[in-house]
DOTI-757716 format. One record per residue: residue in one letter; y, z, x of N, C-alpha, C in turn. Coordinates in pm, whole numbers, plus 50000, padded with zeros to 5 digits. Last residue first. Layout:
<atoms>
AYZXYZXYZX/...
</atoms>
This chain:
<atoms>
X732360619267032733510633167077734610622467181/X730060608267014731330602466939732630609066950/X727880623867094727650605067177729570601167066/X728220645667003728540642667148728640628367187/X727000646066775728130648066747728480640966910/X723990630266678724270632666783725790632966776/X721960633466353723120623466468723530637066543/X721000649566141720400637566278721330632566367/X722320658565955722080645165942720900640866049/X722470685566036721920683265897721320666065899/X724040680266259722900681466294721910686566162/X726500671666145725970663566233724140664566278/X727140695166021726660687665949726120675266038/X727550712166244726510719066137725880707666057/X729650697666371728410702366458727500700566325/X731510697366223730910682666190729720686566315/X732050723266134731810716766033731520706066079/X733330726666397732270732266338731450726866242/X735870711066362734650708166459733400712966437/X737420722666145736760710766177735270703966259/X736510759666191737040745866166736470733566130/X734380776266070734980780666067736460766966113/X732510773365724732870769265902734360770365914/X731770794965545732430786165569732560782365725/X728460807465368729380805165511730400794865477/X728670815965022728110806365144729430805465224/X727380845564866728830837464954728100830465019/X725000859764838725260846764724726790841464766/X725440886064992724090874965002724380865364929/X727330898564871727630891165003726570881265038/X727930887864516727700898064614727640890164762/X732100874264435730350873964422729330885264561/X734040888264279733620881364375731840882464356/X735330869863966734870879764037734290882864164/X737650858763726737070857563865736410870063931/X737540866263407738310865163495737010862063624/X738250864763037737510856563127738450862663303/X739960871862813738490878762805737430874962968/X742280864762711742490874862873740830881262923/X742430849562512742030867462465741810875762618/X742860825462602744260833062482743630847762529/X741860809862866740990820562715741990827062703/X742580794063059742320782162910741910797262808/X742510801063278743870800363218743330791563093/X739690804263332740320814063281741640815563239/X738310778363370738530785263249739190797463211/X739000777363623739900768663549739980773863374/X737930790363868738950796463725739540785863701/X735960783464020737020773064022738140786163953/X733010788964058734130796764094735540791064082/X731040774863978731690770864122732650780864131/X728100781263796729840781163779730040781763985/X725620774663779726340762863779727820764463776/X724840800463831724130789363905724770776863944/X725760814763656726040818963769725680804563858/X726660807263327725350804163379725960804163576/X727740833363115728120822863213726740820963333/X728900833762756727840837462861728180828163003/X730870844562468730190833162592729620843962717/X728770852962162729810858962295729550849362386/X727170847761951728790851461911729570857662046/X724790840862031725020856461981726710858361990/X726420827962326725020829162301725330841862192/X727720794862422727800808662373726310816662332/X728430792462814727630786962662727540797862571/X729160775363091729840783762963728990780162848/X728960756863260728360769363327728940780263225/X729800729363359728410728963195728400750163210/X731300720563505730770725063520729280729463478/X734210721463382733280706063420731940707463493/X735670735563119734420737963210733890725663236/X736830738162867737600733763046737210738363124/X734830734662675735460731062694736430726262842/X735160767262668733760760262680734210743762780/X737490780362562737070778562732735760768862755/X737310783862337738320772962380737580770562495/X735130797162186735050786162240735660775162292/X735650819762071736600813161997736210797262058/X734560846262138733630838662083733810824362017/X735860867462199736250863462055735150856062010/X735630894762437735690877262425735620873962244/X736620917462492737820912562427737350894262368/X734120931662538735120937962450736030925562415/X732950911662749732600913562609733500918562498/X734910891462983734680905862922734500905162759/X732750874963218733430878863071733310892563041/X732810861063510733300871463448733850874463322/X732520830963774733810832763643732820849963564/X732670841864077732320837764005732590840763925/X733560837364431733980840864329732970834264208/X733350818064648732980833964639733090835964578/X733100787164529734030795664626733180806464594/X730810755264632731340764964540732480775764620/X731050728764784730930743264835731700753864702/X730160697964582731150711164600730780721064665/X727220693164535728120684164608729360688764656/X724730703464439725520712264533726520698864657/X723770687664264724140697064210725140706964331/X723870656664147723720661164283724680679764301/X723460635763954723230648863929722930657564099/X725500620463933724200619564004723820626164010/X727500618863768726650608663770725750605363804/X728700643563806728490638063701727670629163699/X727940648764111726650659364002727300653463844/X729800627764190728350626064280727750637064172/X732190633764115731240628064046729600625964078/X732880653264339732520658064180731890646164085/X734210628764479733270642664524732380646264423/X735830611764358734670606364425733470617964470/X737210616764021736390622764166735670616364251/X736460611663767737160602463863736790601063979/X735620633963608735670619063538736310606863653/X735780657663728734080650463692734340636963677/X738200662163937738240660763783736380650363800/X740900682164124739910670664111739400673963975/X743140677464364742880685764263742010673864146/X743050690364694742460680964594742500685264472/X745030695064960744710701564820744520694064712/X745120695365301745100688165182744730695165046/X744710704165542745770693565551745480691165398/X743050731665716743340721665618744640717065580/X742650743065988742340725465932742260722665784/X740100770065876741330764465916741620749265911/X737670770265747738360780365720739900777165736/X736300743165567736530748665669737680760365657/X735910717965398735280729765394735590736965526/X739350711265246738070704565321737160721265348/X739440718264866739880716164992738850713465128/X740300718064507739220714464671740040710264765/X740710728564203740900725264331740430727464440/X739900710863881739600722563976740150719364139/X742380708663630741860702863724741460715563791/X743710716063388742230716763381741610711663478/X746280711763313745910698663329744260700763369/X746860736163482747300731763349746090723263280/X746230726963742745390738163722745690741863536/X748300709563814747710705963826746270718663719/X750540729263783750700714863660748850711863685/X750160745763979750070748163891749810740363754/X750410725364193749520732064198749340738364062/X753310719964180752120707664148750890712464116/X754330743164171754730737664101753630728664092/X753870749464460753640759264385753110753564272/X755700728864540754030726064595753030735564480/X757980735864465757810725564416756360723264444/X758070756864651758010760864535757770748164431/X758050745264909757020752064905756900756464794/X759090712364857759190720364927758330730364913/X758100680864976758210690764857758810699764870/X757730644464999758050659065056758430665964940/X755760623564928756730626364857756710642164897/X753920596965080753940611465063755600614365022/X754720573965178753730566565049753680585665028/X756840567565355756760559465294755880560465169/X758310597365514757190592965476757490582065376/X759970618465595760580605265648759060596865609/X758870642465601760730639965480760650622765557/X756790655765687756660643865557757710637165521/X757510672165803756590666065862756400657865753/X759390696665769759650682765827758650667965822/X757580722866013758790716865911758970704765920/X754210718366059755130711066123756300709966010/X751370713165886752060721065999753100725266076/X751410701365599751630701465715752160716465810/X749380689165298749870699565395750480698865562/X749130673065019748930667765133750070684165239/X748070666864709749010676664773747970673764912/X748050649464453747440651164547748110653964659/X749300643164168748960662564190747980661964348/X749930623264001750630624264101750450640264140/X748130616063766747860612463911748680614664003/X746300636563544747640630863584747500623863727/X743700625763321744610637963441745520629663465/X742370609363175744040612263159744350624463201/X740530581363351740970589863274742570599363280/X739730543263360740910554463361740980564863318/X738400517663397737820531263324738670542063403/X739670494663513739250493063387738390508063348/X739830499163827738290490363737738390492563613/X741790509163814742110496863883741260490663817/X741490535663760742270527263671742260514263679/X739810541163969738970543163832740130534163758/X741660543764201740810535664191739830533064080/X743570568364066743820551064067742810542164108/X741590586164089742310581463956742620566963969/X741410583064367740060583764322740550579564186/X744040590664524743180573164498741800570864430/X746420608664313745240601764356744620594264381/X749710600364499749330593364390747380598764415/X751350626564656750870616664699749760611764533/X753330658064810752140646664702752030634264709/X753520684065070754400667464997752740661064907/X754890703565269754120700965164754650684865140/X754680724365603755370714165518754600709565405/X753130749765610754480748765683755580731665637/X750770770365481751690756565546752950753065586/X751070795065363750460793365509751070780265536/X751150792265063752010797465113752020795365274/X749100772865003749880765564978751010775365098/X747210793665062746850782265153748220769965158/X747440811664859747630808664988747480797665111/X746700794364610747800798464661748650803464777/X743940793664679744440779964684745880780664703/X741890810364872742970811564765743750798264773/X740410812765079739680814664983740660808564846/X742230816065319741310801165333740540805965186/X742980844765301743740832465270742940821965292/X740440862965123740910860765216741780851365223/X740460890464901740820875364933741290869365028/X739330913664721740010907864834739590895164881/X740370925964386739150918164496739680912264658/X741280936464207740600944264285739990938664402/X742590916264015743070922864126742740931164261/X740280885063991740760903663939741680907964119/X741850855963969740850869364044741090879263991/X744240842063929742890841463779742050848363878/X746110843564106746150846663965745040849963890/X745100820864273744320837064342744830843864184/X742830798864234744540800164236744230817964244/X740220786564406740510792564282742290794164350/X738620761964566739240772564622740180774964482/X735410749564692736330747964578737500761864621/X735140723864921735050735464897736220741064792/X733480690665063734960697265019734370707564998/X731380677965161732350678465214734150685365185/X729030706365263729870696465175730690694465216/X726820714065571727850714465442728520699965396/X724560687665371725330700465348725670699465547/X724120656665156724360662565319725220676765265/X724750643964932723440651064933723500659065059/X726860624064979727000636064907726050645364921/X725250608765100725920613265191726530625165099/X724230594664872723140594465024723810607265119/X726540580464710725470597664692724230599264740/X726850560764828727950570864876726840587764843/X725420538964762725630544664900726080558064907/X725820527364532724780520964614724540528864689/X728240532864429726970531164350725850530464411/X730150526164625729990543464597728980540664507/X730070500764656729990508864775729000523564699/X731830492364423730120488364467729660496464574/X733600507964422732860509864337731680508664373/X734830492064652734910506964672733400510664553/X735550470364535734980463364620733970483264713/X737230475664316736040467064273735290467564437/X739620485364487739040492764375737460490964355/X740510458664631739620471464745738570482664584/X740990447564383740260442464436739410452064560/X743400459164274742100459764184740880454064299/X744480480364582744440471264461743560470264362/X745800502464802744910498364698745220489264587/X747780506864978747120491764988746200491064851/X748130535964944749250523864944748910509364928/X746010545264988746570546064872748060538564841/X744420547665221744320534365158745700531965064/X743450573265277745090571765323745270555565288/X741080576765176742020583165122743570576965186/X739740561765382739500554765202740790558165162/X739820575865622740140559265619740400554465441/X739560605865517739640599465562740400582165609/X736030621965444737560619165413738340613665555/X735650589465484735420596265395735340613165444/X735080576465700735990565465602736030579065502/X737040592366003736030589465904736250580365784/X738620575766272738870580866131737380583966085/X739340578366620738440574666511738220577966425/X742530585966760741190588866744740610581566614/X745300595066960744620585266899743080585566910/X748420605467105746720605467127746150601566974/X751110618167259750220610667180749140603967183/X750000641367538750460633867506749960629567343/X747730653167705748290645767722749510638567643/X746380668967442746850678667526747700669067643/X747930653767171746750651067242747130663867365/X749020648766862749720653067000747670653967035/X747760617766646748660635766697749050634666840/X746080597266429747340599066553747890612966549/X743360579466339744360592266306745060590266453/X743230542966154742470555166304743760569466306/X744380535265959743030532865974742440539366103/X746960533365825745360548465799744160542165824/X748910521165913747650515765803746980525065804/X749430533066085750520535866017749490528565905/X747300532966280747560543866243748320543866110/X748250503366387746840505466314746700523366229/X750360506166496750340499366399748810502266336/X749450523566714749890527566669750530516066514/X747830503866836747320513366771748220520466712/X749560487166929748130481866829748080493866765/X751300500667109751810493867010750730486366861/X748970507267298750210521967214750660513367084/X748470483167432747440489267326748220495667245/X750980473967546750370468167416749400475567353/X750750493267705752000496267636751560489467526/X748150496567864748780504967782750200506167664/X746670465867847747930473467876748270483067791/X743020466867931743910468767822745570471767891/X739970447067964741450452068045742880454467930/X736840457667851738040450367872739350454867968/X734240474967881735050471067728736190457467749/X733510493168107733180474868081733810471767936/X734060516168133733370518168056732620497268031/X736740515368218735510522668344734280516668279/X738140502668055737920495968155736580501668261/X738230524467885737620510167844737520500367930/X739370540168007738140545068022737700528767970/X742160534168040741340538568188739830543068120/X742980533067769742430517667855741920521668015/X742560560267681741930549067626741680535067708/X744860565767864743420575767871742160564367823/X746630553667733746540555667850745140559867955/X747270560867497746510549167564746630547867656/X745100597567473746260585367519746050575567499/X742270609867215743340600467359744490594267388/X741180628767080742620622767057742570620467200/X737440627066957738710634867017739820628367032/X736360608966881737240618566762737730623066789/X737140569166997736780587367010737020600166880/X736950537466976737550547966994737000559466989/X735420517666946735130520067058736310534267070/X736200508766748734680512666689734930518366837/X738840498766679739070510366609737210517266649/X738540470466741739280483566866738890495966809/X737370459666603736840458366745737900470566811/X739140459866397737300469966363737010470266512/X741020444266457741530458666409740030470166452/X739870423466440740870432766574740800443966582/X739260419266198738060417666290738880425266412/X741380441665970741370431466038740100428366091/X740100464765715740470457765843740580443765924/X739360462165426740420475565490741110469965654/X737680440465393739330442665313740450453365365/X735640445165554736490432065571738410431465523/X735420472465454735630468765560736490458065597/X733440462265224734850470665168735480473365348/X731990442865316732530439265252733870445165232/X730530461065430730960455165551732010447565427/X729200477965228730010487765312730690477765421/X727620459165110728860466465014729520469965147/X725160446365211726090447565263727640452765224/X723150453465011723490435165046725080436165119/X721890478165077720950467865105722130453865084/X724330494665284723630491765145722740483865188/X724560523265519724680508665496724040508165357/X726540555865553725470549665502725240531665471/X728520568065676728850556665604727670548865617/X729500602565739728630595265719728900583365668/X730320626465921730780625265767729750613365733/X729940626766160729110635466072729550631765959/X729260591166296730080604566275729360612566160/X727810568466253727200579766323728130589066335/X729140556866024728100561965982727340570066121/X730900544066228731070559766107730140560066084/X729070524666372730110535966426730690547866343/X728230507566173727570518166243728180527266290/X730680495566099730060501066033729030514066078/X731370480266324732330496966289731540504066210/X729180466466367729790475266452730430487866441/X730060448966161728790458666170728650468266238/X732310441266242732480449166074730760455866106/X732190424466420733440434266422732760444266304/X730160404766315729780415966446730560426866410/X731360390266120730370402366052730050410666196/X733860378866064733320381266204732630396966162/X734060355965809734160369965851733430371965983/
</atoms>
């Protein structure tokens, strides 16, 4: 193994705001070796988050002493390296343009075609050692966002709050297998959510119908996953930001790479809870304890023949509220001092958290 290529990159995410913390016997160059070529890590560490040409890319890697690149061969690397999810590709204010992935979210998630038992086993060791170093970083990296149904009517909702809107606002949909499920199946400890509910968003009509590993939808079929999914007792997350989002997690304590970080690690503010908090109504609650139950949360307990809800630990999800027959449970908003900020994009979100961490967002722009 050309451990330079792989230490290199290594460092190189781990100084983006998302983070890729090193282990003590090297987990994180290991699960590397398997995701990338040594080519692949030597080109992908000197790239940008902002989106360059290659054009742009080999006039600076040359200003910069890196090498002599042909643009047409680089376009052709990198753009093979993209179609592996290993560096992102868009429109650039130049042109197609090309930038430096996080592994998380990110490089891991668009794996889901390559995953085997072996990246699985090689991911595990990673996320035991490492990963809940970087869960502990605010903001989080996801944010929970309720189906707007289970709110009281009275409440206003902004669209980045509602999981249903957020579905209606996009402009193309399509699913995709979880890699957090399938990487738990791969190691021999599988649970029984479903795995085909990882909803992927676009901007752009179209923007999936010619995809190899995303299964285009349309906007009532997205409706549709979303709902199966919220069946099925899953809570749903999205990235923490008001705008920029590309994705609808629908996640579970028992798999999660996010949510497991407070099953297993008791890392209590690993989710950006939503504004909302779950709401019993005494008159009608029964005391029947279905809802207890489709709480991953722990934030339902009965007390004196009525459930009670511990504010602290409910995220606002409503998952329990399509689980109570007696209509006794609903969403409420929460007062304005107990809403946590959302950033307002991407970028924001890796200022705030860049400078939670220590690192310098500018030395990687």
């Amino acid at each position: 193994m050309n451990n330079n290529s792989y230490e290199r990159l290594a460092k190189k995410l781990d100084a983006l705001p998302n983070g890729f913390p090193a282990t003590p016997d090297g987990a994180e160059l290991r699960l590397l070796e398997k995701i990338f070529t040594p080519e692949e890590a030597s080109l992908a560490v000197d790239l940008r988050l902002n989106m360059e040409t290659p054009e742009e890319i080999a006039d600076r890697f040359r200003d910069e002493g890196i090498g002599e690149f042909d643009p047409v061969d680089l376009k052709k690397q990198l753009k093979g390296m993209a179609k592996k999810g290993l560096i992102k590709v868009g429109m650039s204010k130049y042109g197609l343009g090309f930038g430096i992935l996080p592994f998380v979210v990110g490089i891991y998630e668009f794996q889901i075609a390559r995953m085997d038992a072996e990246m699985a086993r090689l991911f595990e060791d990673y996320y035991q050692q490492a990963f809940g170093t970087i869960l502990k970083v605010q903001p989080a990296f996801h944010r929970v966002v309720p189906i707007e149904e289970n709110i009281k009517n009275d409440m206003t909702v902004q669209p980045f709050e509602s999981a249903s809107q957020i579905v209606d606002h996009a402009k193309a949909w399509g699913v995709v297998d979880c890699i957090c499920r399938l990487q738990k199946k791969l190691i021999g400890n599988p649970c029984e959510h479903p795995l085909d509910v990882c909803m992927v968003l676009g901007n752009r009509p179209g923007m999936f119908d010619h995809s190899n590993v995303i299964k285009a939808q349309t906007r009532e079929e997205a409706h549709h996953t979303l709902h199966r999914a919220a069946e099925a007792g899953l809570v749903h997350t999205v990235s923490n930001s008001q705008e920029d989002i590309a994705y609808i997690c629908n996640c579970c304590t028992c798999s999660c790479g996010i949510l497991r970080g407070m099953a297993e690690m008791g890392i209590a503010n690993v989710v950006a809870r939503s504004p909302f908090v779950n709401q019993v109504d005494q008159d009608l609650c029964v005391g029947c304890e279905d809802c207890i139950e489709s709480c991953q949360f722990g934030a339902l307990i009965l007390v004196d023949g009525f459930m009670t809800v511990n504010e602290m630990r409910c995220v606002g999800c409503g998952v329990c509220v399509s689980f109570c027959n007696e209509g006794a449970l609903s969403l409420t908003r929460r007062s304005e001092d107990e809403i946590m900020g959302v950033p307002v994009d991407e970028r924001e979100w890796g200022v705030q958290r860049s400078k939670e961490r220590g690192v310098n967002i500018e030395e990687v722009l």
